[in-house]
Legacy VTK file of the C-alpha trace (Angstrom):
# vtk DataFile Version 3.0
C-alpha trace
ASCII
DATASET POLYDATA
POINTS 459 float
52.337 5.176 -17.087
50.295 4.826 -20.157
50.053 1.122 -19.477
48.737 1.493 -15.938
46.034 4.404 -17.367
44.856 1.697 -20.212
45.185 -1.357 -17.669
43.363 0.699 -15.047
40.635 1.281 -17.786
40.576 -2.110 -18.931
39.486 -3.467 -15.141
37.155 -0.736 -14.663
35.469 -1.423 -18.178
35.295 -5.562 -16.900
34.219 -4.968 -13.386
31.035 -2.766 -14.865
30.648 -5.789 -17.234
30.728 -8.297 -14.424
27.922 -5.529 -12.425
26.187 -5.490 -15.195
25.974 -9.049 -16.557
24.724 -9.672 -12.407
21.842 -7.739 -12.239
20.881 -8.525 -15.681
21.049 -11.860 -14.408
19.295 -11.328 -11.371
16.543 -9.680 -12.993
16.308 -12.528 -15.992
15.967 -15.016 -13.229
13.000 -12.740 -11.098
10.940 -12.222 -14.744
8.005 -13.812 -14.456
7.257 -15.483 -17.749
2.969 -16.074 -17.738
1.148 -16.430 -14.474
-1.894 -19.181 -14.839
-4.274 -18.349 -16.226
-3.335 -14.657 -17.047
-4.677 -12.917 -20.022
-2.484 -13.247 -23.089
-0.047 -10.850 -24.932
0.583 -8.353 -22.109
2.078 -5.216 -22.986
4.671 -4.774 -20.211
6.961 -6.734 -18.198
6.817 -8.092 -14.484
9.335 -9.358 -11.669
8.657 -11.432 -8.641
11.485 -12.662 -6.013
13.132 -12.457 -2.636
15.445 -9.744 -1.625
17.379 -10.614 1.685
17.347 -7.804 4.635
18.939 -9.743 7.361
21.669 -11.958 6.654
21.963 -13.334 10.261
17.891 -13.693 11.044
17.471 -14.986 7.985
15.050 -12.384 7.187
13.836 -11.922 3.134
10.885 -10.043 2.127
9.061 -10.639 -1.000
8.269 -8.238 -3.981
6.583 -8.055 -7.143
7.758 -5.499 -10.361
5.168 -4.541 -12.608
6.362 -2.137 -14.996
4.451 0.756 -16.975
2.213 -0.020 -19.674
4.398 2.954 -21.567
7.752 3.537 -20.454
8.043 7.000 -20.459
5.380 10.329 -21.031
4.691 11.694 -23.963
7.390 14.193 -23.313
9.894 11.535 -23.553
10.451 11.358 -19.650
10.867 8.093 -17.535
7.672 7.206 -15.523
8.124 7.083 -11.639
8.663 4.032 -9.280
5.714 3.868 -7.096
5.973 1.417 -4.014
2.588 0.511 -2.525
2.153 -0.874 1.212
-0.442 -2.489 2.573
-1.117 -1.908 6.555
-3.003 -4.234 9.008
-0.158 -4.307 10.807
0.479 -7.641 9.027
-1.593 -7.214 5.750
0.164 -8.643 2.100
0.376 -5.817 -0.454
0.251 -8.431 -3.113
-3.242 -9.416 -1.686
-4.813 -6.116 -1.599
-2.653 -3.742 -2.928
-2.074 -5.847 -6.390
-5.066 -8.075 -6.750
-7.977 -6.162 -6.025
-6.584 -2.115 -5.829
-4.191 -0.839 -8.163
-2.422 -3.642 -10.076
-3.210 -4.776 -13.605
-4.462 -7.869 -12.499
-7.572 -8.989 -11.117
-8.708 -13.083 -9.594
-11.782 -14.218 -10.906
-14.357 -15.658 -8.625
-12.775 -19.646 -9.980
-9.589 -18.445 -7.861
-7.564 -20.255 -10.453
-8.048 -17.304 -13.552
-6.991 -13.675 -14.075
-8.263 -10.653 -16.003
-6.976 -7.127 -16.761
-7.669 -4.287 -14.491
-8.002 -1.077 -17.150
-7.477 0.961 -14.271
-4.514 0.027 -13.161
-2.027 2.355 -11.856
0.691 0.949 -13.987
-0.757 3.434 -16.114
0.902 5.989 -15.254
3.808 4.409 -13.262
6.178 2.092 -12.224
4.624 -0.515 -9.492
6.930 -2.233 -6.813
4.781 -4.290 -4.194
6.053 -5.366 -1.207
5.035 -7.992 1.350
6.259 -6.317 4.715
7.205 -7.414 7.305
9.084 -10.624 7.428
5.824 -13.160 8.062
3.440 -11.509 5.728
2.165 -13.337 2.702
5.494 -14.512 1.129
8.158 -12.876 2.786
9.692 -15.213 5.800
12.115 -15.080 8.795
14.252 -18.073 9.711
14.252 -16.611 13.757
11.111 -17.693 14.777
10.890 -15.169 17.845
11.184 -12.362 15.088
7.448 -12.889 14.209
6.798 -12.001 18.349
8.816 -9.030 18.317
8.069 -7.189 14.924
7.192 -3.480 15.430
7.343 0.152 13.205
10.755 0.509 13.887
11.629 -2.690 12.600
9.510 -2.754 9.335
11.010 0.404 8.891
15.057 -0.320 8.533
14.191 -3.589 7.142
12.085 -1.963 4.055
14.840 0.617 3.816
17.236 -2.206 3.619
14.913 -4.369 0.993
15.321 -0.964 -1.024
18.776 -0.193 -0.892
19.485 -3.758 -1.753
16.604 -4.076 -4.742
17.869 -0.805 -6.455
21.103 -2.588 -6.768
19.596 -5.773 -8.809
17.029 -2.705 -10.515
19.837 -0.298 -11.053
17.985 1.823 -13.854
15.706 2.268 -11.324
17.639 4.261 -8.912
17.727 8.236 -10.367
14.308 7.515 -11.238
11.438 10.085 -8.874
10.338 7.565 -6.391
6.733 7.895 -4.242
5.425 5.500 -1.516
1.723 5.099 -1.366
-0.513 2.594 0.963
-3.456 2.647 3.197
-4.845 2.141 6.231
-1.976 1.059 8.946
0.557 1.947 6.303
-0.284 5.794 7.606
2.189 4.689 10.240
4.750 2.729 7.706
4.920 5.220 5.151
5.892 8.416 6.687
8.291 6.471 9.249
9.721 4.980 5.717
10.163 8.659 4.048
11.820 9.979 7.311
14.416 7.116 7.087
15.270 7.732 3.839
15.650 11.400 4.261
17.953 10.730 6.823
20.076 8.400 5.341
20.328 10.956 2.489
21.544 13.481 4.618
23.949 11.557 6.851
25.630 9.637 3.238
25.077 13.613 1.754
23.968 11.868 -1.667
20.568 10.655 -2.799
20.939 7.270 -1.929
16.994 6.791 -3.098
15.493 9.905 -4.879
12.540 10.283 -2.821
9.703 12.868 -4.454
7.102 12.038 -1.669
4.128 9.582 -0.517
0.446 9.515 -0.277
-1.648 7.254 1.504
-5.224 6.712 2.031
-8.016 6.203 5.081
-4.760 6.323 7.023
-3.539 5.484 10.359
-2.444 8.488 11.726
-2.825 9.988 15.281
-4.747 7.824 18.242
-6.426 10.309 19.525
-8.055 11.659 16.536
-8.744 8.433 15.165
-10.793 7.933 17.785
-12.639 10.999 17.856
-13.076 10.807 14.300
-14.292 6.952 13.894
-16.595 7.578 16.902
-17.840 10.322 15.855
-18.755 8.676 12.115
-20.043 5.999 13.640
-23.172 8.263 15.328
-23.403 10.331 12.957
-23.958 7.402 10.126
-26.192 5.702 12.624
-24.309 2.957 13.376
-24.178 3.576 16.984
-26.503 4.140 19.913
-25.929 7.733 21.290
-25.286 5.471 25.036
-22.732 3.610 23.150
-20.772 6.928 21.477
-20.574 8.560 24.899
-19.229 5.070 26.500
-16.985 5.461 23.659
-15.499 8.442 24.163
-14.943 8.107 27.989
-13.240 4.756 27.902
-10.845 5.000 24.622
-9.742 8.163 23.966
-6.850 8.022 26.319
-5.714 4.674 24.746
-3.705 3.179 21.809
-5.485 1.557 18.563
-2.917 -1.226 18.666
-3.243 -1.800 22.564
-6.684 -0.552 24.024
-7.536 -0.796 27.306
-10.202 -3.866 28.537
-13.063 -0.795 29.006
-11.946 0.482 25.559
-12.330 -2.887 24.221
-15.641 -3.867 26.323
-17.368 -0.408 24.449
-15.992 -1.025 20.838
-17.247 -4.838 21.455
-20.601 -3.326 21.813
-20.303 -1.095 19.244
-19.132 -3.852 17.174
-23.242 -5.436 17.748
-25.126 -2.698 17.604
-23.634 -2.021 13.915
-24.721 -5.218 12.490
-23.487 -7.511 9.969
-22.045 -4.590 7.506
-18.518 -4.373 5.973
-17.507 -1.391 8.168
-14.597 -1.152 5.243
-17.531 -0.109 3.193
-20.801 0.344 4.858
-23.192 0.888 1.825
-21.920 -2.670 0.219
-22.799 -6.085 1.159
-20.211 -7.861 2.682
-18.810 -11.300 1.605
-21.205 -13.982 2.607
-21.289 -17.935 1.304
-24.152 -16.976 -1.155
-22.592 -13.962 -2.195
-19.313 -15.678 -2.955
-21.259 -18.342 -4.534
-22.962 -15.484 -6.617
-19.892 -14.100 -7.969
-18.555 -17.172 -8.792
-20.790 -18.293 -10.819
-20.970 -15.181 -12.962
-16.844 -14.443 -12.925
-16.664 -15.575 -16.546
-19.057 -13.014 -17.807
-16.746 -9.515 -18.979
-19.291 -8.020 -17.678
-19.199 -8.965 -13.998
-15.301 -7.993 -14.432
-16.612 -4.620 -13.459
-19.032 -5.027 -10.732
-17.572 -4.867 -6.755
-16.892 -8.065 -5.490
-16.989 -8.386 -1.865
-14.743 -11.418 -1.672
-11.952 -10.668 -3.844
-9.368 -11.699 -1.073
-10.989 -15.268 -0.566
-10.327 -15.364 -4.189
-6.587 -13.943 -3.735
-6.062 -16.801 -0.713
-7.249 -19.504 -3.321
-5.118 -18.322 -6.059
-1.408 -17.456 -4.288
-1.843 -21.052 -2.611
-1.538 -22.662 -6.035
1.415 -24.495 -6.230
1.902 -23.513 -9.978
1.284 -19.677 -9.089
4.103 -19.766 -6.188
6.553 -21.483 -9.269
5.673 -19.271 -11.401
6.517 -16.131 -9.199
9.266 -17.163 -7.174
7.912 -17.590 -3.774
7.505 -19.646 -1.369
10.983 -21.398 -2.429
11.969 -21.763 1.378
9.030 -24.267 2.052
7.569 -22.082 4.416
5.652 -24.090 7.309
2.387 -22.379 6.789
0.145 -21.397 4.051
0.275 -17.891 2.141
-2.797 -15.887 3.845
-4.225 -12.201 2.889
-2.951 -10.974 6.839
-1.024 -12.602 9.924
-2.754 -12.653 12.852
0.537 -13.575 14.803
2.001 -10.619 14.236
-1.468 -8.429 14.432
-1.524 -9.566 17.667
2.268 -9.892 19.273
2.875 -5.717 17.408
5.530 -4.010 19.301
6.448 -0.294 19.206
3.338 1.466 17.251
3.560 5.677 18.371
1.008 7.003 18.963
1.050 10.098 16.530
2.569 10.492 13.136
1.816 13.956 13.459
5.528 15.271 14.564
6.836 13.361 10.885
4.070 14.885 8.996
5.748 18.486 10.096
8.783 16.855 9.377
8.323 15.828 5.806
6.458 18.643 4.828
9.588 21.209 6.032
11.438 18.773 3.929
9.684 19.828 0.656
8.145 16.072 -0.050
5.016 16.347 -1.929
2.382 14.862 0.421
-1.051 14.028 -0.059
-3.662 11.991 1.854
-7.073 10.442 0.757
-9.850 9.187 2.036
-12.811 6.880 0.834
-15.964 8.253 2.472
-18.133 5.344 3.265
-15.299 3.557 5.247
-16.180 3.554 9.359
-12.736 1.809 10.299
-10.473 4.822 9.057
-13.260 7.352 8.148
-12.476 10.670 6.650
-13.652 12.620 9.543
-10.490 10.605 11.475
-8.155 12.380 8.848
-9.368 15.516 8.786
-9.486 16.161 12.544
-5.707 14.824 12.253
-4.576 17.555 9.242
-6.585 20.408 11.150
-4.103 19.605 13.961
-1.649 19.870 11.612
-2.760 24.096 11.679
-1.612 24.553 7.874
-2.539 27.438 6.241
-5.265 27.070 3.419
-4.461 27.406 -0.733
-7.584 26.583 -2.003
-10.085 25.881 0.075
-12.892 22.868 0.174
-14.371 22.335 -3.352
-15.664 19.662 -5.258
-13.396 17.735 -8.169
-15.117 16.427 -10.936
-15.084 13.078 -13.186
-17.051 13.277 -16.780
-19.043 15.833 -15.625
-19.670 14.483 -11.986
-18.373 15.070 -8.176
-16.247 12.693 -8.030
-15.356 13.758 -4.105
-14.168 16.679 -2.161
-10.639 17.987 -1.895
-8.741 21.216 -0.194
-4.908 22.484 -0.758
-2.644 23.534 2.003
0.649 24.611 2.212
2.677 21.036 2.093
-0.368 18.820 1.844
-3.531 18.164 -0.519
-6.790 15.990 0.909
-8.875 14.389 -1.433
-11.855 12.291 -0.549
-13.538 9.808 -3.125
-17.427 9.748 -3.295
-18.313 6.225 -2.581
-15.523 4.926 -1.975
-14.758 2.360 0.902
-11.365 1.142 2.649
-9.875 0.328 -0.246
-10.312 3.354 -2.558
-9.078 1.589 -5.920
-11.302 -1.175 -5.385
-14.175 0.922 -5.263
-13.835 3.606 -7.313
-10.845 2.163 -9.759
-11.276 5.112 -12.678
-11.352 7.754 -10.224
-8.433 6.832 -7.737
-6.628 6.368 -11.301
-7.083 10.438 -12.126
-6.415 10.260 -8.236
-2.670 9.240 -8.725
-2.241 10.736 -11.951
-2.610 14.396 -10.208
-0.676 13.523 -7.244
2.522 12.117 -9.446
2.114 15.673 -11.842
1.931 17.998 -8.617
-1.564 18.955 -9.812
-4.785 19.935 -8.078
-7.531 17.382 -8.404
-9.672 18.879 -11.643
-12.547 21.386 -10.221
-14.690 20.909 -13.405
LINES 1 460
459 0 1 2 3 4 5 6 7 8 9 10 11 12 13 14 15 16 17 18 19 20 21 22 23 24 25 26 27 28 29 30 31 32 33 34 35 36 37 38 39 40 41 42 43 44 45 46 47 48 49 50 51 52 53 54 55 56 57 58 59 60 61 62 63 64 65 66 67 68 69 70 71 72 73 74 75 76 77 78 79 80 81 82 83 84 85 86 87 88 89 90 91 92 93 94 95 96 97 98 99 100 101 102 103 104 105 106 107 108 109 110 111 112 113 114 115 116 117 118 119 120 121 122 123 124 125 126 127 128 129 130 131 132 133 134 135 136 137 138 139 140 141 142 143 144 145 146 147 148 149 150 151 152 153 154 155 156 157 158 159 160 161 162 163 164 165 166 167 168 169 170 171 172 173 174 175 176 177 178 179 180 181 182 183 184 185 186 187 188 189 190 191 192 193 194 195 196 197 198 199 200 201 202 203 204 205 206 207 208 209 210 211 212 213 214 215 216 217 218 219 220 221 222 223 224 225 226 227 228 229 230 231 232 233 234 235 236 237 238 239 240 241 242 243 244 245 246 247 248 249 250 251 252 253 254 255 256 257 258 259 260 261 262 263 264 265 266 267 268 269 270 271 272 273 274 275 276 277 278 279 280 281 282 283 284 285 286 287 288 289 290 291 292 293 294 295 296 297 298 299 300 301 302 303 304 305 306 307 308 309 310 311 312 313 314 315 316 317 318 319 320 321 322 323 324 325 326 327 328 329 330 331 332 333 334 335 336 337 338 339 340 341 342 343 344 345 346 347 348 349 350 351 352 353 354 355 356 357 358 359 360 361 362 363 364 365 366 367 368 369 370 371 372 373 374 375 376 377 378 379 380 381 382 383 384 385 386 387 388 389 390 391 392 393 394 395 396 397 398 399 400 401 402 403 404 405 406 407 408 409 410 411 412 413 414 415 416 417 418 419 420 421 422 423 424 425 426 427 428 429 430 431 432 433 434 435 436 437 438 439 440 441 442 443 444 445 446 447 448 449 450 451 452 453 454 455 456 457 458
């Protein structure tokens, strides 16, 4: 008996050894060692690979680790994992989400260098990126007809799946408080995401993945009130003819964002013309033109510019991930895959599947559930503008904490924010689309409240 007790010991003790040696493994052979051209003597570590979600498809999606700058608070406690999504449908997280938002690294106008973002979110937490669904960026699909039938439900079990099977190569990740955060169409990806995991919580009745909540920003969230509110921004920012807002209203409100009807399209066409040639991500910037690109470029090497917006930071992203010595370096592309890496995929923008309407019904959901849930906005962006989300939360009919007041940064407004019960809304002054591109410092105190459960700082 004693024998079988010490045996039974013995296997346990080399089975955990042979688990353990494996992921250590698998996570030596995802470190990325220097990216070209990146700055030297980095104070933190980062992964790249492929994590398979489909065995029969064929289906991997891509990620990228970067972790903390300082592994754990000041009170000695690990920092969270945050994933961040990118939406389109069909847009690469690495291209917006880490290059030009919230990752430590940003592409210099040469497409070929890199330089530190101070702001970066890894700050303050653990950064997972994630190139979803199969056919964005670098994640692939060996079924061809999967790229013409992708859809939320889809992205859904298979990022669930790319979880599950990631915390098992990054176990010392998995008690660790988790949050998802994105933008834009990842309004609809996130919260279907969170409900998936609650569920599979409750149905195993153990915290498979210990989800804390999500926030997302200029989000995707409710057709109807999209609508209303984008229209609506629109006139009121003058970008519109008052013919063309009531056109608007008649022929799209009773339609879906991802399929809109031929009058909805004919009147957002014209809309489209009347507003010019503006970046309706960010309507008070230029947007990315041949001179301006060449303007950039030619002053990318100055620390100087490293600060100013650049309106063409994703032309500079498409140069850089098609280097073949970038893809070595991180991992990708090592199925040969027949087309070249690209910021979005306009095959699957265009062949989208199942896309609800509403995410309204999960917001009530996740709220019940006790997540923490916030949602941002940028307030100079007319694709998802703030009045959009704020027509959405009203529908929502929470009651009130702390009503509308202004948050400060050194002194300054740096936006507008108001508590409910379940949800906080904070809007960044100045800010376009892409909140951390614009406004870096502030959508850094942004995230740094949201992951401590505190309200955005009223002086």
């Amino acid at each position: 008996m004693a024998f079988s007790f010490s045996f039974s010991l013995l296997l346990s003790f080399l089975l955990l050894s042979v688990s353990h040696s494996t992921y250590l493994e698998a996570q030596e052979k995802d470190k990325v060692t220097a990216l070209p051209g990146q700055p030297l003597n980095l104070s933190f570590s980062h992964y790249s690979g492929y994590v398979t979600v489909d065995e029969v498809a064929g289906r991997a999606l891509f990620y990228w680790l970067i972790e903390a700058i300082d592994r754990k608070t000041m009170a000695g406690e690990s920092l969270p994992l945050v994933l961040w999504l990118n939406g389109g449908p069909g847009c690469s997280s690495i291209a917006y989400g880490a290059s030009e938002e919230i990752g430590p690294f940003r592409i210099s106008g040469d497409g070929r260098s890199l330089f530190l973002n101070p702001y970066s979110w890894n700050n303050v937490a653990n950064l997972l990126f994630l190139e979803s669904p199969a056919g964005v960026g670098f994640s692939y699909s060996n079924t061809t007809s999967d790229l013409l039938t992708t859809g939320d439900q889809r992205t859904a079990n298979d990022t669930y799946v790319f979880l599950v099977n990631w915390l098992e190569r990054f176990p010392q990740y998995k008690n660790r408080d988790f949050y998802i955060a994105g933008e834009s169409y990842a309004g609809h990806y996130v919260p279907q995401l969170c409900h998936l995991i609650l569920q599979n919580n409750k149905q195993n009745q153990t915290q498979i993945i210990n989800l804390k909540g999500f926030m997302v920003g200029n989000a995707v969230t409710d057709d109807y009130y999209d609508y209303v509110g984008t229209f609506e921004f629109w006139w009121n920012h003058g970008l519109i003819s008052d013919t063309t807002y009531q056109n608007l209203k008649q022929a799209c409100y009773s339609t879906s964002s991802i399929n809109p009807t031929y009058d909805c399209m004919t009147a957002l066409e014209l809309a489209s013309s009347e507003q010019g040639n503006i970046d309706p991500y960010s309507i008070y910037t230029p947007p990315c033109t041949n001179s301006s690109s060449l303007k950039i470029n030619r002053k990318s090497h100055y620390p100087w510019m490293h600060k100013a917006y650049d309106p063409c930071s994703d032309r500079h992203a498409k140069m850089y991930y098609n280097l073949p010595q970038v893809q070595e370096a991180m991992h990708a592309n090592a199925t040969g895959l027949p087309y070249p890496w690209d910021t979005c995929s306009d095959l699957l923008y265009t062949n989208w599947g199942d896309s609800p309407r509403s995410m309204l019904p999960l917001y009530k959901e996740l709220i019940a559930a006790g997540l923490r849930v916030w949602m941002f906005s940028g307030d100079t962006d007319a694709v998802v503008p703030l009045s959009a989300t704020r027509y959405s939360i009203d529908a929502l009919k929470l009651p009130t904490v702390s009503n509308w007041y202004p948050w400060y940064d050194k002194g300054k407004v740096g936006g507008w924010s108001q508590v409910y019960e379940g949800l906080t809304y904070v809007t960044i002054a100045g800010a376009g689309h892409e909140v951390p591109l614009h406004k870096p410092r502030q959508a850094l105190i942004l995230i740094s409240h949201f992951l401590k459960g505190t309200p955005m700082p009223s002086s």
